[in-house]
C-alpha positions as CSV (number, residue, x, y, z in Angstrom):
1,X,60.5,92.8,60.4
2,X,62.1,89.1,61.5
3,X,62.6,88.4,64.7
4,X,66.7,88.5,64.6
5,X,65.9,92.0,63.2
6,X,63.5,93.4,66.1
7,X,65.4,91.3,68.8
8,X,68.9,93.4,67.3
9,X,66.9,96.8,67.6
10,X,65.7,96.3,70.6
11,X,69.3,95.4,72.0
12,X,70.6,98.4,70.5
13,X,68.6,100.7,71.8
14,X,69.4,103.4,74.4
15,X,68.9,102.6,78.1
16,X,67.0,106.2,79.4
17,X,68.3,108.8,81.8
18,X,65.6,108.1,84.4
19,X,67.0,104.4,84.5
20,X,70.8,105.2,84.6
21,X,72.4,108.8,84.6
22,X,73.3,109.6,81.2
23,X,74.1,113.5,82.0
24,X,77.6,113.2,82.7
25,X,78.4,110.0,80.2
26,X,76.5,108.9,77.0
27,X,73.9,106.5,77.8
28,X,74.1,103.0,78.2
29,X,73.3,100.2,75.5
30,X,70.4,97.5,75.7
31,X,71.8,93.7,75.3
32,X,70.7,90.7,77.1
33,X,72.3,89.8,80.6
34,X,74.4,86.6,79.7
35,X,73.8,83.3,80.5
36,X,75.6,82.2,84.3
37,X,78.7,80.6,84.2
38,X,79.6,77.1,86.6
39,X,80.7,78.4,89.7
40,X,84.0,76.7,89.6
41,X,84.4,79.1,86.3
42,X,83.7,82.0,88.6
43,X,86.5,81.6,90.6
44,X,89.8,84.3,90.4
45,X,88.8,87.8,90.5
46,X,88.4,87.8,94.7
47,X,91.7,85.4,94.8
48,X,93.7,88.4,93.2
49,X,91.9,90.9,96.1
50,X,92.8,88.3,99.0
51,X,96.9,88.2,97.6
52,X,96.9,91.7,98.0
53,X,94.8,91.7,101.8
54,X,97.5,89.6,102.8
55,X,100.1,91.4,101.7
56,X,99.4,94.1,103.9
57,X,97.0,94.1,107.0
58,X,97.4,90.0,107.4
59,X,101.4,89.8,107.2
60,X,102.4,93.1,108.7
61,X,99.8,95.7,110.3
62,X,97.9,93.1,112.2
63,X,100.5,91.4,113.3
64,X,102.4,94.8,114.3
65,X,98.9,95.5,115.9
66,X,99.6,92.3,117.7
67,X,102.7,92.3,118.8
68,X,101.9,96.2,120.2
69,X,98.7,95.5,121.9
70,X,98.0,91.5,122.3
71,X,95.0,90.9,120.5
72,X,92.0,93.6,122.1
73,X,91.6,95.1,118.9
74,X,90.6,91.8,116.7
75,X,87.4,93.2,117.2
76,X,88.1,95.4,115.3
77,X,90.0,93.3,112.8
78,X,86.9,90.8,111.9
79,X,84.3,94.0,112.1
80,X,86.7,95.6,109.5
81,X,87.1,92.2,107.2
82,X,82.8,91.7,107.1
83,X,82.6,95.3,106.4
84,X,84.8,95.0,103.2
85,X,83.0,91.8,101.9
86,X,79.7,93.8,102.0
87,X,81.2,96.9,100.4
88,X,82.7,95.1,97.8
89,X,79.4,93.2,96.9
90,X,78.3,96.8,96.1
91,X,81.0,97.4,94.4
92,X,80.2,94.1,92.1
93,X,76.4,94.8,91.8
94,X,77.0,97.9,89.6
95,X,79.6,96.2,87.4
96,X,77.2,92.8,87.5
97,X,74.4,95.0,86.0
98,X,76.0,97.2,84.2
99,X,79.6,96.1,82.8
100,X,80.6,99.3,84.1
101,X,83.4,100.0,87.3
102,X,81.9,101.5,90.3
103,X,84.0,104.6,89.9
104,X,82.7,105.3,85.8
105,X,79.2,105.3,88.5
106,X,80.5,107.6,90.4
107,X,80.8,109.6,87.8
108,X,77.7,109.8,86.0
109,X,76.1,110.8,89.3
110,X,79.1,114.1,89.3
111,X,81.5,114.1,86.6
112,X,84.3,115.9,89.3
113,X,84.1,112.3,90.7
114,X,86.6,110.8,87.9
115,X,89.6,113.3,89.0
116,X,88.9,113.0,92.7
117,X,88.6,109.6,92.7
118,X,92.0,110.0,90.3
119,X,93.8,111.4,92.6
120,X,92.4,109.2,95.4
121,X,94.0,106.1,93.9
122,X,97.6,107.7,92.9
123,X,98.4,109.3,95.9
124,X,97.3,106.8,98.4
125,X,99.2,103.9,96.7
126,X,102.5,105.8,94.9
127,X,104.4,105.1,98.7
128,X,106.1,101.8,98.1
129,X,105.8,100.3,101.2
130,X,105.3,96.5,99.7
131,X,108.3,96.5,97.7
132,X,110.6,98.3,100.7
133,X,109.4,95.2,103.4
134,X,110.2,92.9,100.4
135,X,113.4,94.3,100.1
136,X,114.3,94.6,103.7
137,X,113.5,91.1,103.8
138,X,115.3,90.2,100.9
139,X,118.6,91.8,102.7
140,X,118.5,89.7,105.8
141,X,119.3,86.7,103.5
142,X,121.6,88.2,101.3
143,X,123.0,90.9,103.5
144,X,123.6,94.2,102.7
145,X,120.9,96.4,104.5
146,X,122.4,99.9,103.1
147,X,121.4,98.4,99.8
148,X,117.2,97.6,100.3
149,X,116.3,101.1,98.4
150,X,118.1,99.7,96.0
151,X,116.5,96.0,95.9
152,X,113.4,97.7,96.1
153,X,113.7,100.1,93.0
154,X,114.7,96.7,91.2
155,X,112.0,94.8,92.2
156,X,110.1,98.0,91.3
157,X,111.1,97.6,87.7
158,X,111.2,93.8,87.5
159,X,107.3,93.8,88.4
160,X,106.6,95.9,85.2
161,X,108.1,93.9,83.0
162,X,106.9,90.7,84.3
163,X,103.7,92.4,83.7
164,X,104.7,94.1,80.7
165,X,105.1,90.6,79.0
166,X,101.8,88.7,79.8
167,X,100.1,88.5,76.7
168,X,96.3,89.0,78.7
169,X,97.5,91.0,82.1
170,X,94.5,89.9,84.3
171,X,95.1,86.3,83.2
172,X,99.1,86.8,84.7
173,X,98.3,88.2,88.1
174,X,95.5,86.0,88.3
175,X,98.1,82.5,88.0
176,X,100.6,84.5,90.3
177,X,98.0,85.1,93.0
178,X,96.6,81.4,92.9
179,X,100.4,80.3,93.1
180,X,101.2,82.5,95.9
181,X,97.6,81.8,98.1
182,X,98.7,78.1,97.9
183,X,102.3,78.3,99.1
184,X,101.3,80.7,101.7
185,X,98.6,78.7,103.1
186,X,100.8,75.2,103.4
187,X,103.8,77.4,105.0
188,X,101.4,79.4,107.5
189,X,99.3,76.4,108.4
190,X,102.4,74.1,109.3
191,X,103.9,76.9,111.1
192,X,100.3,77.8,113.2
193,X,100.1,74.3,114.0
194,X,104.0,74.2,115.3
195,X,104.0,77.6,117.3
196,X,100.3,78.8,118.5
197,X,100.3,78.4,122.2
198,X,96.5,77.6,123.6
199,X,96.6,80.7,125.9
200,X,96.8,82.7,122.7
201,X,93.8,81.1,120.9
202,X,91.6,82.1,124.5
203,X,93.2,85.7,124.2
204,X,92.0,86.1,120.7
205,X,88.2,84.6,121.8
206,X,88.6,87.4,124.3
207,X,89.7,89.9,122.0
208,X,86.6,89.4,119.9
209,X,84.1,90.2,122.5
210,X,85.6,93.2,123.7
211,X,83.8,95.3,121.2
212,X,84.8,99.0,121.3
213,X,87.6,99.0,123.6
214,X,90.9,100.7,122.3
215,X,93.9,101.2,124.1
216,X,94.6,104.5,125.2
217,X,98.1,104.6,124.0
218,X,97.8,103.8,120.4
219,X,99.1,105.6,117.6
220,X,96.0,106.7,115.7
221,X,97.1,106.7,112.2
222,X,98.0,103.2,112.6
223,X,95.3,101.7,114.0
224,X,92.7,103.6,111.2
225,X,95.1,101.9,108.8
226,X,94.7,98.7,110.2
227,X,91.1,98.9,109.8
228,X,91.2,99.8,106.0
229,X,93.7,97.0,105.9
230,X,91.7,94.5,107.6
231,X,91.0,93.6,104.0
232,X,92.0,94.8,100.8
233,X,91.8,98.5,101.5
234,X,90.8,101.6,99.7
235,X,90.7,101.7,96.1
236,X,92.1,98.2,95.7
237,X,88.1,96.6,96.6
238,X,87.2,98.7,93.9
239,X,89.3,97.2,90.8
240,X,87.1,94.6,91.9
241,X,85.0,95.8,89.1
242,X,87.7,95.4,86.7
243,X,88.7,91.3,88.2
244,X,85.2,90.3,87.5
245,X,84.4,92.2,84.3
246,X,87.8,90.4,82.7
247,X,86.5,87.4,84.3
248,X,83.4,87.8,82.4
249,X,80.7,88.3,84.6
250,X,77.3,88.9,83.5
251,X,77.1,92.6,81.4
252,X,80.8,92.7,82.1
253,X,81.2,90.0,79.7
254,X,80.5,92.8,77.1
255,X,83.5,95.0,77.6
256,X,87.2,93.3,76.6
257,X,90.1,92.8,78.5
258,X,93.7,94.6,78.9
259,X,96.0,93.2,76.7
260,X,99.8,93.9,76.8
261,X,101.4,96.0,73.8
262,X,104.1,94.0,73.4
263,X,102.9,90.3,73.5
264,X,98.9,90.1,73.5
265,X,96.4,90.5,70.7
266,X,94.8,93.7,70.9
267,X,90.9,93.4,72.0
268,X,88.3,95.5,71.4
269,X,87.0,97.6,74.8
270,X,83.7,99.3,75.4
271,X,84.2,102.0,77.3
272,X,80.6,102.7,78.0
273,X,78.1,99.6,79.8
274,X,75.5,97.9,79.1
275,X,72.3,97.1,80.8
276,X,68.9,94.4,80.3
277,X,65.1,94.8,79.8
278,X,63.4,93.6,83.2
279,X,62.4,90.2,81.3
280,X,62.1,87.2,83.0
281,X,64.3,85.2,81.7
282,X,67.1,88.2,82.3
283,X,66.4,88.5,86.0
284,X,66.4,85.0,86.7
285,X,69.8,84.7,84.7
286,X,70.9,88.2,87.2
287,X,69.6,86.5,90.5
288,X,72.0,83.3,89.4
289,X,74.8,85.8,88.5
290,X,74.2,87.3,92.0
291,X,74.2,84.2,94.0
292,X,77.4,82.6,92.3
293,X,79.1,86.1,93.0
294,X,78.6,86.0,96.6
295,X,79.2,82.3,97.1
296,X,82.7,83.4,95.4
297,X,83.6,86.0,97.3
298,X,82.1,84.5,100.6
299,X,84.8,82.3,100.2
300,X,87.7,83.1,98.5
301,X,87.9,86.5,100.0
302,X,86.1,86.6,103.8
303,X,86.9,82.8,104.5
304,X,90.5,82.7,103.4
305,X,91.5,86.7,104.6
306,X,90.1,85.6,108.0
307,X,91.6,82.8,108.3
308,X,94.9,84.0,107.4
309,X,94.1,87.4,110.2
310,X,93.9,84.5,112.8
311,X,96.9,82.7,111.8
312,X,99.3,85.4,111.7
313,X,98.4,87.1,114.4
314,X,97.9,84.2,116.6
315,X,102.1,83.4,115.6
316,X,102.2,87.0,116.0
317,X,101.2,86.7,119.7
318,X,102.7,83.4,120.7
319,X,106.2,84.7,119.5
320,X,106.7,88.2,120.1
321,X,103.9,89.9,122.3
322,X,105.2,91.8,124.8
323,X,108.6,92.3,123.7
324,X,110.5,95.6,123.9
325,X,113.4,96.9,121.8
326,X,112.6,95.6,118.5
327,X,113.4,97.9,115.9
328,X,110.1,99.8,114.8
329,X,110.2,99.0,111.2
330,X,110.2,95.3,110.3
331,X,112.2,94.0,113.4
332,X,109.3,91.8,114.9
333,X,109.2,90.1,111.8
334,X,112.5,89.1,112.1
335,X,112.4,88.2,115.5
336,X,109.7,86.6,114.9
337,X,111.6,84.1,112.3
338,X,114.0,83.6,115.1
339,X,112.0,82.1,117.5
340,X,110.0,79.8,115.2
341,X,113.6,78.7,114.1
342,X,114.4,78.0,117.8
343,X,111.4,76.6,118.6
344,X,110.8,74.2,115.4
345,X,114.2,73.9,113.2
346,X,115.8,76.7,110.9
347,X,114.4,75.6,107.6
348,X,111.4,76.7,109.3
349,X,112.7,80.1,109.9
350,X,113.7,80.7,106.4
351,X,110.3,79.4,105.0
352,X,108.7,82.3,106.8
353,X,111.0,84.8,105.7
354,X,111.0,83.9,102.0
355,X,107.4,83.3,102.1
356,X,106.8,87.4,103.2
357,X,109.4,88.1,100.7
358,X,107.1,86.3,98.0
359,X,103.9,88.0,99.6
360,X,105.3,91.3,99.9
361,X,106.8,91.1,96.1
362,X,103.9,89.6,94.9
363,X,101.3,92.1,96.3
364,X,103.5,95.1,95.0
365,X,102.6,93.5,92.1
366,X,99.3,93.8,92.4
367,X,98.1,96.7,93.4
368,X,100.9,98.3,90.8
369,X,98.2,96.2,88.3
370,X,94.8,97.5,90.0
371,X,96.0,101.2,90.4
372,X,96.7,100.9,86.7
373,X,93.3,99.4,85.9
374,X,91.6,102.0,87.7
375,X,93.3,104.9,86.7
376,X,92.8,104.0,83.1
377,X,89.4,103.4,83.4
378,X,88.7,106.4,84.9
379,X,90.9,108.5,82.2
380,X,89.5,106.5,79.7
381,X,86.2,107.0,80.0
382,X,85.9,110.4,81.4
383,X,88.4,112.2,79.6
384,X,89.6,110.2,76.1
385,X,86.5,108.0,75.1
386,X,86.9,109.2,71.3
387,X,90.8,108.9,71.0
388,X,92.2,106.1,68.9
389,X,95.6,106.3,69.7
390,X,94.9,106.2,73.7
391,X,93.7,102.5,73.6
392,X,92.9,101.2,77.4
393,X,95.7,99.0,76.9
394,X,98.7,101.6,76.0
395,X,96.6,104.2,79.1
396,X,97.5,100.5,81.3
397,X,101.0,100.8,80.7
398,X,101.7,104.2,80.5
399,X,100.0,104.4,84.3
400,X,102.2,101.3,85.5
401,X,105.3,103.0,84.6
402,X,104.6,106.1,86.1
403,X,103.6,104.9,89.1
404,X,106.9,103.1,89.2
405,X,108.5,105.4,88.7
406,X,106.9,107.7,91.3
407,X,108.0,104.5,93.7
408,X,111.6,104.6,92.6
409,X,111.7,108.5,93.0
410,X,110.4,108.0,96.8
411,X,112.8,105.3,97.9
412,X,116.0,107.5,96.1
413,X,115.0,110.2,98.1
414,X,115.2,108.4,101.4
415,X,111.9,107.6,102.4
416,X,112.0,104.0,102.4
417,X,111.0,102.6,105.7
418,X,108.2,100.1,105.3
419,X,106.2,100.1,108.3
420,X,105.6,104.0,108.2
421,X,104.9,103.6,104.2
422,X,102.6,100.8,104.8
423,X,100.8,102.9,107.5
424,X,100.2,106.3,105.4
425,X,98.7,104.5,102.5
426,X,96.5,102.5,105.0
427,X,95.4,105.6,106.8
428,X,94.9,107.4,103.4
429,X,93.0,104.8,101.6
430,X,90.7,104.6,104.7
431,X,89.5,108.1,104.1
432,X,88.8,107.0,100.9
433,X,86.4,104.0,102.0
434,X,84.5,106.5,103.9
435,X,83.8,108.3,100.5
436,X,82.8,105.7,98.3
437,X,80.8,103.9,101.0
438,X,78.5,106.8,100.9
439,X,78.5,107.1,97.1
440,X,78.1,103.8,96.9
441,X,74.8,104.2,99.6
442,X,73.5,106.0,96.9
443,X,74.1,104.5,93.6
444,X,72.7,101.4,94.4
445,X,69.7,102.1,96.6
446,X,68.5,105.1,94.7
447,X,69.8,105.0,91.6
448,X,69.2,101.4,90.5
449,X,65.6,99.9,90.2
450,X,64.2,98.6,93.5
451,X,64.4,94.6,92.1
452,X,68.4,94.8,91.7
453,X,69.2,97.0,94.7
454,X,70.3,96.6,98.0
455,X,68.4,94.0,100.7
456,X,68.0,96.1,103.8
457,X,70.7,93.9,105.7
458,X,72.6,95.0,103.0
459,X,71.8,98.5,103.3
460,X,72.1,98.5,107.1
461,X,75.9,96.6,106.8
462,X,76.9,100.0,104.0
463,X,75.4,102.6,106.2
464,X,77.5,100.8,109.2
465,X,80.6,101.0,106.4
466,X,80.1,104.9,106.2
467,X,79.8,104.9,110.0
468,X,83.1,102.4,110.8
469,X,84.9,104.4,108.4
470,X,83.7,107.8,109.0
471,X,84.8,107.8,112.6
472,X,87.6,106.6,112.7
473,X,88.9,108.9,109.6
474,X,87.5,111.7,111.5
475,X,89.1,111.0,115.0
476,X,92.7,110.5,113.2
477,X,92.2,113.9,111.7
478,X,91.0,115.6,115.1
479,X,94.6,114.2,116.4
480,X,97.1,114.6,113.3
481,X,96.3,117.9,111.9
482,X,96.9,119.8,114.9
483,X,100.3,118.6,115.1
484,X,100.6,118.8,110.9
485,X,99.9,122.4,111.4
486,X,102.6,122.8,115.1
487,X,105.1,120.4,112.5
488,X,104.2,123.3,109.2
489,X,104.5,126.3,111.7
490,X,108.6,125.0,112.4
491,X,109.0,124.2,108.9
492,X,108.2,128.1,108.1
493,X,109.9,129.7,111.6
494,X,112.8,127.8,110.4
């Protein structure tokens, strides 16, 4: 036999059961881990997760947090941050090594994994709140306030096609992100530097050290939302699996990209991974691979969501802390454009507004694009690996359009304030960190082989994950069920 012939057998080859679970899902495929790409190629996939982190916990909940309770919970803000930068490191190891997402992981360990984790990443992000902020934003320019359901179910359907008509879809909210982070971070900076009082930088430096402390009178829900949002949040740090794999890292390389029906070329998708033999020459090439990945992520996603947490909040503080009769929804935003527009010229003023119209827009945009990719993914592989006619790419769009139009159908019924939207996906998607931060525990420290596992500071940092998460998941509960229950037992009297 040549050597091209024995090298192709040996590639094609099954990986066994006792290396990765094959009970649940057919059993991966032997090829070579690529060659390392320059780091500056490597850079994207956690751009796209910091546009949707600042979307959310950096432009509204933290500074809501803020403006609320000064800044003794940025504690809690940074712990929550370095937490997700760890998890989603776990999160990339699996898809590094494998090609496969984290959830199609899950799943060969439990195949109910795939519908629970389903529903885990519908219901938590099907509430709107991105697009309803956008929109109430939007109406403070052009007036019309009974009208933001309605900007917001156009904005809705304006996303989809925008994303309908990219011809590669990761490739179009890649550019969008990139364009976004860069006017953000020239409209934020100039207004930091124009605005921050010093006493608020020492508050924050206080803040920080007062580790554990939380007010008494906080609202629960809120405050375990902020913590999933301190970040890019429940399911959303797991479609990191699907921004690096269509970046084409390492054995993700092997699986194709989501291409739009309408204006891209169709690509052929595995839908099951791949792994390597423990060569040399591979796990040098997967130690590289490693590095770059953390470098990348180190910076793009904890360095730049950090930064933008202290910003914000600090112009949080120095504007509006410890005012009273703002309206509860968006209103210390807006009152928060006022002063900077008294304090440093109007065109200031409407620069911030615009820019959190663009930010809230934009990450509506994104996560409608990561719940698809993860939805499909999990459909895909789980339930309709042998259909034809169910490509990944027409499962993409069929879930983007559903889950506009579940959007549309919530902000037509009336539920269509931001804040509270924003908050019950938070507080949902946090419960979901707690689970996968335990699966996750698992998959890579006792599934994987003991050279491409976790480092113990590693493990210690996702065993802290499962403890942040778990208790503060578990102490909103112990507080909202019992009135759930008093608010069900009216419902049914009545």
């Amino acid at each position: 036999m040549s050597d091209n012939s024995s090298k192709h057998s040996r590639q094609e080859a099954r990986v066994p059961g006792e290396i990765i679970p094959d009970r649940t899902l057919p059993s991966l495929t032997y090829r070579e881990m690529p060659s390392p790409i320059p780091f500056r190629k490597m850079l994207g996939p956690s751009i796209i997760l910091l546009g949707l982190s600042v979307g959310s916990g950096e432009f509204i909940i933290w500074p809501y947090m803020t403006y609320k309770y000064g800044l003794v919970l940025f504690w809690a803000c940074i712990l929550g941050v370095t937490t997700q930068y760890f998890l989603n490191m776990e999160i990339e190891r699996w898809t590094l090594l494998t090609g496969e997402s984290a959830v199609t992981g899950f799943s060969r360990l439990w195949r109910h994994w795939a519908w629970i984790f389903l529903l885990c990443n519908i219901i938590p992000w099907m509430w709107p709140g991105w697009a309803t902020g956008g929109a109430t934003m939007l109406s403070w320019f052009v007036g019309g306030e009974i009208m933001v359901k309605w900007y917001a179910i156009g904005s809705l359907v304006l996303i989809g096609i925008v994303i309908s008509l990219g011809p590669i879809v990761y490739n179009t909210v890649e550019r969008l992100q990139i364009v976004l982070i860069a006017v953000i971070a020239v409209v934020v900076i100039i207004i930091f530097i124009l605005t921050v009082r010093w006493d608020a930088v020492k508050e924050m430096a206080r803040g920080i050290t007062m580790i554990g402390h939380i007010p008494p009178d906080i609202h629960l829900p809120a405050l375990l939302g902020a913590l999933a949002f301190a970040g890019a949040g429940g399911t959303m740090n797991l479609c990191q699996s699907h921004y690096i794999r269509e970046k084409g890292y390492a054995m993700g390389k092997y699986i194709g990209r989501i291409t739009s029906p309408i204006t891209g070329k169709a690509e052929a998708i595995s839908t099951i991974g791949f792994h390597f033999h423990y060569t040399p020459e591979n796990m040098q090439r997967w130690k590289v691979w490693w590095r770059r990945a953390n470098w990348e992520h180190l910076i793009t996603f904890w360095m730049l969501c950090t930064g933008a947490l202290v910003m914000l909040c600090l112009i949080s503080y120095s504007t509006v802390y410890g005012m009273t009769g703002l309206d509860e929804q968006l209103g210390f935003i807006r009152m928060q454009g006022q002063i900077i527009g008294s304090q440093v010229g109007n065109l200031l003023k409407v620069l911030f507004y615009a820019t959190g119209i663009a930010i809230l827009f934009t990450t509506e945009l994104g996560v409608l694009d990561a719940v698809s990719r993860v939805s499909t993914d999990i459909v895909k592989v789980s339930y309709l690996r042998e259909s034809k006619w169910w490509t990944e790419s027409r499962l993409y769009f069929a879930f983007l359009w559903l889950e506009i139009a579940l959007g549309c159908v919530i902000l037509a019924v009336g539920l269509d304030k931001p804040l509270v939207l924003l908050i019950i996906a938070a507080a949902l998607n946090a419960g979901v960190m707690f689970i996968y931060s335990i699966l996750l525990l698992y998959l890579n420290n006792k599934i994987l082989d003991k050279r491409l596992g976790m480092h113990p500071v590693r493990f210690v940092a996702i065993i802290w994950s499962c403890a942040f998460f778990g208790y503060f998941t578990l102490i909103t509960l112990n507080d909202q069920l019992p009135r759930l229950w008093e608010h069900l037992k009216k419902l049914w009297s009545s």
